[in-house]
TORKERO-536620 format. One record per residue (C-alpha): residue number from 0; residue in one letter; y, x, z. Coordinates in nm, 2 decimals, padded with zeros to 4 digits, always signed. Last residue first. Layout:
BEGIN
{NUM; a; {Y; X; Z}},
...
//
This chain:
BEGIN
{165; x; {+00.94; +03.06; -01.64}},
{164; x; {+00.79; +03.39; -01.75}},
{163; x; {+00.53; +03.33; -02.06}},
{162; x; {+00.23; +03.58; -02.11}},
{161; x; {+00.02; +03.26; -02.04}},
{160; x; {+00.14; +03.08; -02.32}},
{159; x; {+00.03; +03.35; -02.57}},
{158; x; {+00.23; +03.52; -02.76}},
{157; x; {+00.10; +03.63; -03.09}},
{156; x; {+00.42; +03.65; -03.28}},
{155; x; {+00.32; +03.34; -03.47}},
{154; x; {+00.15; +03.16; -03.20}},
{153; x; {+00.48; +03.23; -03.01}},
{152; x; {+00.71; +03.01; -03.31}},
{151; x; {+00.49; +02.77; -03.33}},
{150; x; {+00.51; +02.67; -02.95}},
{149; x; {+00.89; +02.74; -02.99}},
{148; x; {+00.94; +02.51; -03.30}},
{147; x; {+00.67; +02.25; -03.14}},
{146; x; {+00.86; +02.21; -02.82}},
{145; x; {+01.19; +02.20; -03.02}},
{144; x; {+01.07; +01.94; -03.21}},
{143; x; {+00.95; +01.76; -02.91}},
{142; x; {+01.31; +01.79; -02.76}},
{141; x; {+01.49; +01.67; -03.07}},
{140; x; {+01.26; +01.36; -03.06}},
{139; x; {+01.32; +01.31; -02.71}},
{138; x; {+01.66; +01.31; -02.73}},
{137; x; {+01.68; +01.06; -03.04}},
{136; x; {+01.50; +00.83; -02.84}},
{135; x; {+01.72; +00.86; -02.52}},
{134; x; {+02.01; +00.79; -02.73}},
{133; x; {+01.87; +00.49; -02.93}},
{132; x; {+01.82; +00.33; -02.60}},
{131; x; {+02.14; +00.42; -02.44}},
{130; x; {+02.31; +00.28; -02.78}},
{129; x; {+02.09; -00.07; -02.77}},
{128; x; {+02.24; -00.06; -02.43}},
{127; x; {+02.57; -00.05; -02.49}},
{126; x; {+02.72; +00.01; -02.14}},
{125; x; {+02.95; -00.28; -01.99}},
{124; x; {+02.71; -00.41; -01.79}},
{123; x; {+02.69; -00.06; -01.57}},
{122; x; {+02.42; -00.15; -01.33}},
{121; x; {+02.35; +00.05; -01.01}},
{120; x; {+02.69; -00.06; -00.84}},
{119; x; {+02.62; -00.46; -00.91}},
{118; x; {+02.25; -00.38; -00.82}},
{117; x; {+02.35; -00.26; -00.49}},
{116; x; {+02.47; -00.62; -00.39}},
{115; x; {+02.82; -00.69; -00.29}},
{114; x; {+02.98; -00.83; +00.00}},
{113; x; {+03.33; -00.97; +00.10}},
{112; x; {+03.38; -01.18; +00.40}},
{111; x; {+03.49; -00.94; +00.64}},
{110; x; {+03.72; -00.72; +00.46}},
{109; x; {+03.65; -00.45; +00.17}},
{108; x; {+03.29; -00.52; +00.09}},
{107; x; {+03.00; -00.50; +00.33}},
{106; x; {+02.67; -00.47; +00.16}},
{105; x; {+02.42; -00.65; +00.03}},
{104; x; {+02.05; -00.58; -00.02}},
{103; x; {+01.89; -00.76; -00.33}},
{102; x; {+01.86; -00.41; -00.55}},
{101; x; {+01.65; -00.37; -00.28}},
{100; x; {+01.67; +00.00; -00.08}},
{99; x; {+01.41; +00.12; +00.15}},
{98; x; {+01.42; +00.44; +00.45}},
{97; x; {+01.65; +00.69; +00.37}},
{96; x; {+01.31; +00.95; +00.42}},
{95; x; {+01.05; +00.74; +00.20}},
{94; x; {+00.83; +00.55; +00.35}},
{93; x; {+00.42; +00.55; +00.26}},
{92; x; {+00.38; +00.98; +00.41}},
{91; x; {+00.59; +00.87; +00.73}},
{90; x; {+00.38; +00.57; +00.84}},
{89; x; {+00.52; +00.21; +00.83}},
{88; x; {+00.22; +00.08; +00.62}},
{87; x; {-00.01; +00.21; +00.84}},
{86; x; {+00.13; +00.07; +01.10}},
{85; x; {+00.11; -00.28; +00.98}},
{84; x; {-00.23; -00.24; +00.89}},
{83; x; {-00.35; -00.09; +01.20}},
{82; x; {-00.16; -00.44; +01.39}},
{81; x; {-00.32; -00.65; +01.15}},
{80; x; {-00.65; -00.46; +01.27}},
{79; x; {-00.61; -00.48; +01.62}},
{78; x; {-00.52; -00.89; +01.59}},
{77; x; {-00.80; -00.91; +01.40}},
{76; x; {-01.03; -00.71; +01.70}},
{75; x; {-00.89; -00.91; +01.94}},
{74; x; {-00.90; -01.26; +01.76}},
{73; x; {-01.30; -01.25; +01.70}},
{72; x; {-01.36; -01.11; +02.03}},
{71; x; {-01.14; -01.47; +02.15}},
{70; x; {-01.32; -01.63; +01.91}},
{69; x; {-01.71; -01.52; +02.00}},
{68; x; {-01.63; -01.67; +02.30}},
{67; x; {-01.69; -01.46; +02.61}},
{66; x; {-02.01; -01.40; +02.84}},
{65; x; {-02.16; -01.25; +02.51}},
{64; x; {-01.94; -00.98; +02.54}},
{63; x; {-02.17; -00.76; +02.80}},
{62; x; {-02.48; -00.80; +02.59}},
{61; x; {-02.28; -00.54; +02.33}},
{60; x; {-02.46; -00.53; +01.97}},
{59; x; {-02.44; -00.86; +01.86}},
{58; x; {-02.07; -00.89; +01.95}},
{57; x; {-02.02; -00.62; +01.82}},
{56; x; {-02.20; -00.60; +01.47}},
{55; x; {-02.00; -00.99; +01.47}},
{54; x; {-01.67; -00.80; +01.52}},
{53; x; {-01.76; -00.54; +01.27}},
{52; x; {-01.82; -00.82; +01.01}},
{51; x; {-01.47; -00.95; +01.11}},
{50; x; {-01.27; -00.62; +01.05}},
{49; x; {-01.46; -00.54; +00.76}},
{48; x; {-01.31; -00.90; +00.60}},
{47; x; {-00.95; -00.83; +00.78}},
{46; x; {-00.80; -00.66; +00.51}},
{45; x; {-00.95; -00.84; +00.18}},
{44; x; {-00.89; -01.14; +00.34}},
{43; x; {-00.53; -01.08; +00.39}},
{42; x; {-00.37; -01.07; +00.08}},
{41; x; {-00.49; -01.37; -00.08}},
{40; x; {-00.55; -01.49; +00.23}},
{39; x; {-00.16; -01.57; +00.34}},
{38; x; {-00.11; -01.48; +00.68}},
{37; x; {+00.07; -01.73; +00.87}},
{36; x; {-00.12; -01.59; +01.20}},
{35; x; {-00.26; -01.90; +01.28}},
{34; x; {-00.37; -01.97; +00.94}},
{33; x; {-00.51; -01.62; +00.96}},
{32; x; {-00.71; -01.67; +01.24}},
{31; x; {-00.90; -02.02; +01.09}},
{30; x; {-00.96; -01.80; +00.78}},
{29; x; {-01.12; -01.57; +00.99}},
{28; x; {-01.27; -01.87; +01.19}},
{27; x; {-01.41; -02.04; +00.88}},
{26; x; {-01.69; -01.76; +00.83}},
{25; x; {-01.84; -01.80; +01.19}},
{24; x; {-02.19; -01.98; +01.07}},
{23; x; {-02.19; -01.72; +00.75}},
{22; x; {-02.11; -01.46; +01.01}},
{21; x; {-02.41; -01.59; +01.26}},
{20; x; {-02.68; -01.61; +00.96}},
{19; x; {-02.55; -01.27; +00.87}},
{18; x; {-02.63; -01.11; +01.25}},
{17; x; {-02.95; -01.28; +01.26}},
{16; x; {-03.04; -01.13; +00.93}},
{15; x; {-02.86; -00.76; +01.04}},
{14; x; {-02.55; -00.67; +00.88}},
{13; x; {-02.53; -00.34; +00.73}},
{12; x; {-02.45; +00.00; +00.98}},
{11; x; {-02.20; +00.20; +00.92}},
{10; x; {-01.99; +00.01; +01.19}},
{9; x; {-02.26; -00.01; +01.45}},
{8; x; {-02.24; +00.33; +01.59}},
{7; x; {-01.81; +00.32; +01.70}},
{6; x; {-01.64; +00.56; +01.51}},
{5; x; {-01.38; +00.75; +01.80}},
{4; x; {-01.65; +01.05; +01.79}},
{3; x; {-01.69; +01.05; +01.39}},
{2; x; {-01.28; +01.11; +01.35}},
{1; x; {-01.28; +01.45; +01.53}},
{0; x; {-01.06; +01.45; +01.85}},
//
């Protein structure tokens, strides 16, 4: 099914004036919703904003709804589109295949009441750093010279880069 057939008709569309005198009269009931919800706005608003407008397009639009609150419309197309959002971010292509690790996560230990984070087996405090540093420096200033000796080296000879076999 093509993604145009789903679309309902009044989403494209911009906000009538009756339509944005009622938004701008309903405006505290998103933030009203997401009180409810515990969902913190600076994060959410952003989310559920389209969500609203298209609520008001339908409410507008469909005589039919009009015989319920605008609230209860209001709270089933939010809690559609927390639901989208939360599914969205659980989706295959945003999650990587073991799942997510926190340096914060514990893990069992030897017995029962041992546990260690993953940062404590990620983290080698005894490693100079200042020497790691100066190491990975040094290596990429030997490979760029390299680079350049080799790139000089087939602009010499008349190779060009395209003639290479990798």
């Amino acid at each position: 099914m093509s993604e145009d057939r789903r679309k309902a008709s009044y989403t494209d569309r911009p906000l009538t004036a009756e339509e944005r005198e009622f938004a701008a009269a309903n405006h505290n009931q998103l933030f009203f919703y997401m009180r409810g919800r515990r969902l913190d706005p600076e994060k959410w608003y952003d989310i559920l904003v389209i969500p609203y407008l298209n609520a008001v397009k339908k409410y507008h639009k469909y005589e039919h709804l009009q015989i319920y609150t605008f609230s209860s419309i209001l709270k089933r197309i939010l809690d559609t589109a927390v639901n989208h959002h939360f599914r969205s971010e659980r989706t295959e292509k945003r999650m990587p295949e073991g799942g997510f690790v926190s340096l914060d996560y514990t893990m069992e230990g030897d017995n029962l009441f041992s546990e260690h984070q993953v940062e404590a087996w990620l983290i080698d405090r005894k490693a100079n750093i200042e020497k790691q540093i100066i190491f990975k420096k040094c290596l990429k200033n030997f490979i760029g010279s390299v680079s350049r000796m080799i790139v000089g080296m087939t602009v010499s000879m008349g190779i060009s880069k395209r003639n290479w076999i990798y």
